[in-house]
C-alpha positions as CSV (number, residue, x, y, z in Angstrom):
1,X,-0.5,-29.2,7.2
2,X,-1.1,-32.8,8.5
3,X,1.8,-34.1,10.7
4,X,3.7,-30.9,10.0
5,X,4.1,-27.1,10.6
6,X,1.6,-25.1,8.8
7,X,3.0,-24.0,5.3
8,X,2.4,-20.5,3.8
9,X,3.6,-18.8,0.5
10,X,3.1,-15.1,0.4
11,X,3.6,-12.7,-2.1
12,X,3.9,-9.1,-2.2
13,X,5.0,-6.7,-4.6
14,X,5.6,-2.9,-3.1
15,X,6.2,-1.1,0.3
16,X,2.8,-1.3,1.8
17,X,2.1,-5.3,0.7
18,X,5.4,-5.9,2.5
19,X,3.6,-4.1,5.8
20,X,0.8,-6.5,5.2
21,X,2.3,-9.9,4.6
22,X,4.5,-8.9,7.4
23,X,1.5,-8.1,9.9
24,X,-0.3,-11.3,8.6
25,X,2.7,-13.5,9.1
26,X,3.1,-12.1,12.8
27,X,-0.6,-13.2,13.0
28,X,-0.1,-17.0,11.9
29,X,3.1,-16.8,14.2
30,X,0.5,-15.6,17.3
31,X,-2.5,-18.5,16.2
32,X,-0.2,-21.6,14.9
33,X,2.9,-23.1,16.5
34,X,4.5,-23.8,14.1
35,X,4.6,-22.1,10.6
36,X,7.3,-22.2,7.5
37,X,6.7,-19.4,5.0
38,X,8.2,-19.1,1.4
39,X,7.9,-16.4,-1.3
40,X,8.3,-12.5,-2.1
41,X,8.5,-9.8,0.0
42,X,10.7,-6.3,1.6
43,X,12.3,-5.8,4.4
44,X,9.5,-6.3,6.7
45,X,8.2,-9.3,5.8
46,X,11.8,-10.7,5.6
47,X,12.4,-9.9,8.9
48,X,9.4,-11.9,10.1
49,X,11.7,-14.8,8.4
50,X,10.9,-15.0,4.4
51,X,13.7,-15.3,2.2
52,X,12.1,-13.6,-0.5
53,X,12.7,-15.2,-3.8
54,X,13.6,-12.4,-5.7
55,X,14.0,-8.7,-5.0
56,X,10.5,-7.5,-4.3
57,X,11.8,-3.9,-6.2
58,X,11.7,-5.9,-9.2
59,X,7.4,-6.2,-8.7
60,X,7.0,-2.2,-8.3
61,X,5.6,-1.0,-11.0
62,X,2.2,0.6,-11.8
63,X,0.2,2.0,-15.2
64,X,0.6,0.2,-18.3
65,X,3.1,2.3,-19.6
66,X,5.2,1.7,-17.1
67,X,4.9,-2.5,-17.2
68,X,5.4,-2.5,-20.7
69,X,8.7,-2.5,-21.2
70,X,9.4,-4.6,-18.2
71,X,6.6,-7.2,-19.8
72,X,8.8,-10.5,-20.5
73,X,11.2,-9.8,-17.7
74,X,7.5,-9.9,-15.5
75,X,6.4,-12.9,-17.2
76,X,9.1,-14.7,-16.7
77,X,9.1,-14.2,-13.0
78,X,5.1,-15.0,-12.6
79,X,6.4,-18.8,-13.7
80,X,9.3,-18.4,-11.5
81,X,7.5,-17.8,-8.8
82,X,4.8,-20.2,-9.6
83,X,7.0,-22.6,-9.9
84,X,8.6,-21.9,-6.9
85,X,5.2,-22.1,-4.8
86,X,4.1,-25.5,-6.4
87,X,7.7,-26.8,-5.3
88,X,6.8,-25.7,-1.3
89,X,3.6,-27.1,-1.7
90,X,2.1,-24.5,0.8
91,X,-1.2,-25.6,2.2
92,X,-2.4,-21.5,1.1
93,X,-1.1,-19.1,-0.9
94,X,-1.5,-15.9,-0.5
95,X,-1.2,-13.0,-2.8
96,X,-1.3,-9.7,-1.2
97,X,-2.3,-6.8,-3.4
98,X,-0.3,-6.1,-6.7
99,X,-2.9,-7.5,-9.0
100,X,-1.6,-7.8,-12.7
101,X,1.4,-9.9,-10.9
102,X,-0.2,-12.0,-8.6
103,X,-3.5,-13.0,-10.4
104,X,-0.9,-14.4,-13.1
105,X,0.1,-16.3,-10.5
106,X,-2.6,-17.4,-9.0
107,X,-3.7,-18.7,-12.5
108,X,-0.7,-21.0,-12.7
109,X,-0.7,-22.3,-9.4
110,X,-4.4,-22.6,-9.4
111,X,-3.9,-24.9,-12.5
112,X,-2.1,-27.4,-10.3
113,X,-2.4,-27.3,-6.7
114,X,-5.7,-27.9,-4.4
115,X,-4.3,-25.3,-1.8
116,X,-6.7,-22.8,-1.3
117,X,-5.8,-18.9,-2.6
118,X,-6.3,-15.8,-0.5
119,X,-6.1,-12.3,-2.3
120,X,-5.2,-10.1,0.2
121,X,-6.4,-6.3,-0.5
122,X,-9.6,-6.2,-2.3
123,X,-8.9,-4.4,-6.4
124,X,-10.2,-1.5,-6.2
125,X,-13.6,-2.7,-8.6
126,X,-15.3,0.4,-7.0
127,X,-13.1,3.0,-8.6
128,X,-12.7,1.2,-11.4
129,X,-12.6,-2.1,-14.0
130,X,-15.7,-3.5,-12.1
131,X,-15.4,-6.7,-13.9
132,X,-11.8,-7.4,-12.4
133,X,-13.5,-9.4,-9.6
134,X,-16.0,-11.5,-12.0
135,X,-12.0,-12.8,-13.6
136,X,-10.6,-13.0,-10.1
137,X,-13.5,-15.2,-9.0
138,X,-12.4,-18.2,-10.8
139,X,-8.7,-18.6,-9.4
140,X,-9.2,-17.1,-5.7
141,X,-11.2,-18.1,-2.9
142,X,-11.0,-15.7,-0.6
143,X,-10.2,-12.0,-0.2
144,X,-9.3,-9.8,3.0
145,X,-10.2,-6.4,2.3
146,X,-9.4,-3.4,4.0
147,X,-12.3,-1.3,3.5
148,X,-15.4,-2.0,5.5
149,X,-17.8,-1.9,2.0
150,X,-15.6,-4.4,-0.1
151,X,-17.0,-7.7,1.3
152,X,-20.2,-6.9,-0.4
153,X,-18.5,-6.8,-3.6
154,X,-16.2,-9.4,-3.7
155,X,-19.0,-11.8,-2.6
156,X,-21.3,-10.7,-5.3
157,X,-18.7,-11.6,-7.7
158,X,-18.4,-15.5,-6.2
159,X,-16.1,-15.4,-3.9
160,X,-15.3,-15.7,0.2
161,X,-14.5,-12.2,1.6
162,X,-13.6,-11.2,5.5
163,X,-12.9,-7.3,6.3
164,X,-10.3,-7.3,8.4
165,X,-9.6,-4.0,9.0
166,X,-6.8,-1.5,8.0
167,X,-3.1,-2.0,9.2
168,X,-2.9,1.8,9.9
169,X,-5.2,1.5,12.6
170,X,-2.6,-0.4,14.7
171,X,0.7,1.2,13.5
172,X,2.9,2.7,16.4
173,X,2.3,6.4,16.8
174,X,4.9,8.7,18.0
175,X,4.1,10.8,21.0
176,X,3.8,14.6,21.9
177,X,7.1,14.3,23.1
178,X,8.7,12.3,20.4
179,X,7.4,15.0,17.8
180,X,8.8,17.8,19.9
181,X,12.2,16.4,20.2
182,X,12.2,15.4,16.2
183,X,11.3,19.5,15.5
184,X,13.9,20.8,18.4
185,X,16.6,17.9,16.8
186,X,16.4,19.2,12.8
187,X,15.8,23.1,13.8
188,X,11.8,23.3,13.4
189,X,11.1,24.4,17.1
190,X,8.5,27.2,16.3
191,X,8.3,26.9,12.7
192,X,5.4,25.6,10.1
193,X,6.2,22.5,9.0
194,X,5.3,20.8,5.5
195,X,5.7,17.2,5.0
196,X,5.9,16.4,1.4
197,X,5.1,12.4,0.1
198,X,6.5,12.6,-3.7
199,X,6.1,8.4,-3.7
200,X,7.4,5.2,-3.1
201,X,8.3,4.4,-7.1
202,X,11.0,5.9,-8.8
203,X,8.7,6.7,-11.5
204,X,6.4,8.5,-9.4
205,X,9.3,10.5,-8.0
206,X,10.3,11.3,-11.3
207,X,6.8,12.2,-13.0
208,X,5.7,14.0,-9.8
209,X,8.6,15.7,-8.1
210,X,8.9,18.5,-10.3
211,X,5.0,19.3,-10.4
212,X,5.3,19.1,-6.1
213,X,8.5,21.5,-6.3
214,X,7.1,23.9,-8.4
215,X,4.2,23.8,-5.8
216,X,6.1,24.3,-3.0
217,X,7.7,27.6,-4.5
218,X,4.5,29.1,-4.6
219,X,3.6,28.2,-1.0
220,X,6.9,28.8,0.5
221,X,6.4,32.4,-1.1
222,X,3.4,33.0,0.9
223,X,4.5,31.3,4.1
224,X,7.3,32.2,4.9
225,X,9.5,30.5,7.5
226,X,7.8,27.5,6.1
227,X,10.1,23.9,6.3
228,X,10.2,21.1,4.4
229,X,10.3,17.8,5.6
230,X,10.6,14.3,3.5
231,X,10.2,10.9,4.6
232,X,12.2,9.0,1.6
233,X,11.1,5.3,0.9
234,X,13.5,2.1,1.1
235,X,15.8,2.7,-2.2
236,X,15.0,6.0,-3.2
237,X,17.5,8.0,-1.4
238,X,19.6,9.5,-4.6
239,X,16.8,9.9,-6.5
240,X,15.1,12.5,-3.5
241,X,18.5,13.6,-3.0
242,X,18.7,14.7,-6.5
243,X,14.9,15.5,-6.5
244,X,14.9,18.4,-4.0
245,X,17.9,20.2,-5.0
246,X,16.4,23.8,-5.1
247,X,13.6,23.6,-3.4
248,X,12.2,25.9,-0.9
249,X,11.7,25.3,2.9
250,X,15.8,23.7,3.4
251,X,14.4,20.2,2.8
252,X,15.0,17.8,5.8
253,X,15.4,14.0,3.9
254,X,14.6,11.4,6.5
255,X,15.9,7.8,5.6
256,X,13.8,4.8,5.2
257,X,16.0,3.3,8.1
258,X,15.1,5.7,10.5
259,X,11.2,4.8,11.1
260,X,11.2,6.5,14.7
261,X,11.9,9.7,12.8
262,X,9.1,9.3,10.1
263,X,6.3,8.7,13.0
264,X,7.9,11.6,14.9
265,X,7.8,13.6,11.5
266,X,3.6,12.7,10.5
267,X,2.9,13.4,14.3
268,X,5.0,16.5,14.1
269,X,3.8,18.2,10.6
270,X,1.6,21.3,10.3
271,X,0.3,20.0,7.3
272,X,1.1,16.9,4.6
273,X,1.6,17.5,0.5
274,X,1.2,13.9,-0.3
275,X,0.7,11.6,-3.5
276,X,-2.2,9.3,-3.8
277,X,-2.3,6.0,-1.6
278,X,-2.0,4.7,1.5
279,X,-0.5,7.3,2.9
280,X,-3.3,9.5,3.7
281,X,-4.6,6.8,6.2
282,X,-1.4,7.2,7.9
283,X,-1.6,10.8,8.2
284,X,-5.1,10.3,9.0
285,X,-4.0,8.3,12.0
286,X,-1.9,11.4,12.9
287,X,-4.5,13.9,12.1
288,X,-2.6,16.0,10.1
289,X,-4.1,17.6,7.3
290,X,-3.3,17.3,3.9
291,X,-3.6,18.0,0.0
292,X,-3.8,14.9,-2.5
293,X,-1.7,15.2,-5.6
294,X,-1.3,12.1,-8.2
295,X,-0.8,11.4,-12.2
296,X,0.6,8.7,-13.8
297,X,2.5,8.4,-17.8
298,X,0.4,9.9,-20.2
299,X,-1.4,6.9,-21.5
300,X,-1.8,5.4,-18.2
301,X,-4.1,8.5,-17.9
302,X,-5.8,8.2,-20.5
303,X,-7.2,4.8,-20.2
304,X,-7.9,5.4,-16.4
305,X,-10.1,8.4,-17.2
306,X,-12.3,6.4,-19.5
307,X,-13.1,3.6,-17.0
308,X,-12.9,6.1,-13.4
309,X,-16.4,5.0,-12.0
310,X,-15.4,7.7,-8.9
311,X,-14.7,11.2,-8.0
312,X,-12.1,10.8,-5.4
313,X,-9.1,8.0,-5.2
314,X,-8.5,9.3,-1.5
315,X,-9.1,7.0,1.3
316,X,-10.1,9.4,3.7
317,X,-13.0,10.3,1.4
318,X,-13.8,7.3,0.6
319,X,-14.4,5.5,3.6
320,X,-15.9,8.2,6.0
321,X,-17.7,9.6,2.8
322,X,-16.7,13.2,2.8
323,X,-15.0,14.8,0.2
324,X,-12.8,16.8,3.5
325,X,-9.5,16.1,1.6
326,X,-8.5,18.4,-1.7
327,X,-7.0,16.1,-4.1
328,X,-5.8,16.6,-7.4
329,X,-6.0,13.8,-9.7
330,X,-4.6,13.7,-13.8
331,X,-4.6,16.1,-15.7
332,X,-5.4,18.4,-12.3
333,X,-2.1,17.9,-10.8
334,X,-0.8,20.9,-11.4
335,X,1.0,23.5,-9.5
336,X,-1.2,26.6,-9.9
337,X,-4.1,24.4,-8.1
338,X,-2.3,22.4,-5.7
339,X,-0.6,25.7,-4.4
340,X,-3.6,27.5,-3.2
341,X,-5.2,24.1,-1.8
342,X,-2.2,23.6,0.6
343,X,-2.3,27.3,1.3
344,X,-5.9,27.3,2.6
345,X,-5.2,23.7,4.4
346,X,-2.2,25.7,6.1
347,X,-4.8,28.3,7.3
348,X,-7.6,26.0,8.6
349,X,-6.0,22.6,9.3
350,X,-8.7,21.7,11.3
351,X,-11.5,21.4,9.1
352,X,-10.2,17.9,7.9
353,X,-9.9,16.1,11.0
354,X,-13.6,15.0,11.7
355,X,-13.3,13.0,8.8
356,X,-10.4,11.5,9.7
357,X,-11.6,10.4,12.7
358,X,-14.7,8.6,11.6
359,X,-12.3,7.0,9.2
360,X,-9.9,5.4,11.7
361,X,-13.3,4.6,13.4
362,X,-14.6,2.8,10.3
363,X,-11.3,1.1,9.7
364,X,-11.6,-0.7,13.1
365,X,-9.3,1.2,15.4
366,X,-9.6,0.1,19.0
367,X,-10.0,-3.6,17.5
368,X,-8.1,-6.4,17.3
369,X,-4.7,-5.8,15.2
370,X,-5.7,-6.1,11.5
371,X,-3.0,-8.4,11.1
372,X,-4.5,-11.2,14.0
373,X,-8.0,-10.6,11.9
374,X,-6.4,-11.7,8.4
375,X,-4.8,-14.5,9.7
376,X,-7.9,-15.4,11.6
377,X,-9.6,-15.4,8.1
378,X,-6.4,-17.6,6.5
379,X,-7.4,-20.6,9.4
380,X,-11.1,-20.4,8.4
381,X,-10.4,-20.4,4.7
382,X,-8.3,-23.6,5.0
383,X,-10.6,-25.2,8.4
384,X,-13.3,-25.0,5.2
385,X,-11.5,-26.3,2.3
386,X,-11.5,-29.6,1.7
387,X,-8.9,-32.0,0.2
388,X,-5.5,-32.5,0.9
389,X,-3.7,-29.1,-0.2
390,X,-0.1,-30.5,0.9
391,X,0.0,-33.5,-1.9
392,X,0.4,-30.6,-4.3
393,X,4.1,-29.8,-5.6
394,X,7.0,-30.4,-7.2
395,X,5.7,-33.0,-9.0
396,X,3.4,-31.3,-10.8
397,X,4.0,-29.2,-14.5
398,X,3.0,-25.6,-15.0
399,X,0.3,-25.5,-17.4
400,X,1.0,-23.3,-20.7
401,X,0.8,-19.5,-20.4
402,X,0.9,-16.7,-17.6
């Protein structure tokens, strides 16, 4: 960074590492003035002026089942993208979530660059694979986490940690008025209203669709008037298209474009049918109550159950300790015991909300933007590393492997 702008390469590799990098690079923008960023990312962090390297769809991918047949195509991209941050010669890079990619990475680069490495989004060693952050101590120096209990973890395991609180916490809301005009604009003035969350990942939409449609008949049976509402993520239009052909409740398909719609929609919603992840902090942040449902390829499972070191993968348990939200996880996701959940959630939507509350609470709302905080944390990381993190480049060779 001596004599120059301050040089960053980010990468992220799904929807809500795209929100991340994006909030973090609006940070540097607010602390340092001047910055030049490089690397991988959507939509949001593209329009906070990354020309991603690749398309970040290409990183989205989850369970082993899943990577496997994409493994040489991944591979070949870690060097890529190695490659292509040795050539910036950022003085940090940083890897936001999406571990089995960007560790790779980070191993590469690591192997010739001094520029520090910040993990951004703690892996989650408390669910599971506790020894992932004794292999990530080696080739990263410093991790934001997003959950107020991770620091502790990550510096047991040798490394720098900072919490810097959850991006949901500073996410525009929509309004009491704004979720009236959505419900009088799509017909739902006076009528119960379901959002269901089938995922952001093709596969997802394909493995759990079906087991959230066959849910919904059984609710819309005993609600009826019930409507449907779904907030479709960047890509996945056809596929939900094609996915809620026949379902109950006259479906109402919002499009990834039309962001005002999806706040007005989780502001709007009687209730949420959601899968597993982030999410839930959004409709947290909304207070509108929900049911957890989530599986992944049947291997995938398999292995996961063996190593699970926690009952609960849902944030809104997790962080305000409760169990308040139903979730069903494996080889629970099922219709039969999602339906009745939902049904008694429908009934008595307010028993969830205390727990939401001290979540948002413990997640730092009424702070400073989560974004500001982690890029707080990137100027303290490199204000305490010494060396000269810009001589490193182009003109040095990936080592073997990755």
């Amino acid at each position: 960074m001596a004599g120059g702008a301050l040089r960053v390469f980010l990468v992220a590799g799904e929807a809500s590492g795209d929100r991340l990098g994006a909030a973090l690079m609006a940070g540097l923008r607010a602390l340092v003035p001047e910055v030049e960023f490089a690397g991988i990312g959507g939509v949001e962090m593209q329009a906070q002026g990354l020309e991603s390297l690749f398309d970040m769809q290409e990183l989205s991918l989850m369970g082993i089942v899943e990577i496997a047949p994409k493994y040489f195509h991944l591979k070949r991209r870690i060097r890529e993208s190695a490659r292509a941050a040795l050539d910036f010669a950022p003085d940090v890079l940083v890897t936001i979530d999406s571990p089995d990619f960007c560790l790779r990475l980070a191993r590469l680069f690591r192997a010739a660059s001094r520029a520090p490495v910040v993990h951004y989004v703690a892996p989650s060693v408390w669910a599971w694979r506790p020894g992932r952050a004794a292999k990530m101590a080696p080739l990263v120096d410093h991790v934001l986490t997003l959950l107020p209990f991770e620091p502790e973890l990550m510096r047991a395991a040798g490394m720098g940690a900072s919490f810097v609180g959850h991006p949901v916490v500073a996410e525009a809301r929509a309004s009491a008025a704004e979720a009236r005009a959505f419900r009088a604009a799509h017909g739902l003035e006076g009528r119960e209203m379901l959002l269901v969350l089938p995922g952001s990942r093709r596969g997802e939409i394909a493995r759990l669709g079906p087991r959230l449609g066959a849910a919904l008949g059984e609710i819309a049976a005993a609600r009826p008037g019930l409507r449907v509402v779904v907030p479709v993520a960047p890509g996945l239009m056809e596929a939900v298209r094609a996915l809620v052909r026949g379902w109950p409740g006259a479906p109402v398909l919002i499009p990834p474009e039309a962001q005002a719609d999806k706040r007005a929609a989780f502001r709007a919603a009687d209730a949420a049918l959601a899968t597993s992840g982030t999410v839930a902090l959004e409709l947290a942040a909304n207070e509108t109550p929900m049911v957890v449902a989530y599986d992944m390829a049947p291997l995938s499972r398999l292995i996961l159950e063996r190593l699970l070191l926690t009952d609960t993968f849902n944030l809104v348990n997790l962080v305000s300790e409760s169990r308040a939200v139903p979730e069903f996880i494996g080889r629970n996701c099922r219709a039969e015991l999602i339906a009745p959940a939902m049904l008694e959630v429908l009934a008595a939507p307010q028993t969830q909300r205390a727990a939401m509350r001290r979540t948002m609470e413990l997640l730092g709302a009424g702070g400073e933007a989560p974004g500001l905080r982690a890029a707080r944390a990137v100027m303290q990381v490199l204000r305490e590393t010494p060396g000269a993190p810009a001589e490193a480049g182009a003109g040095h060779r990936l080592p073997s492997g990755g």
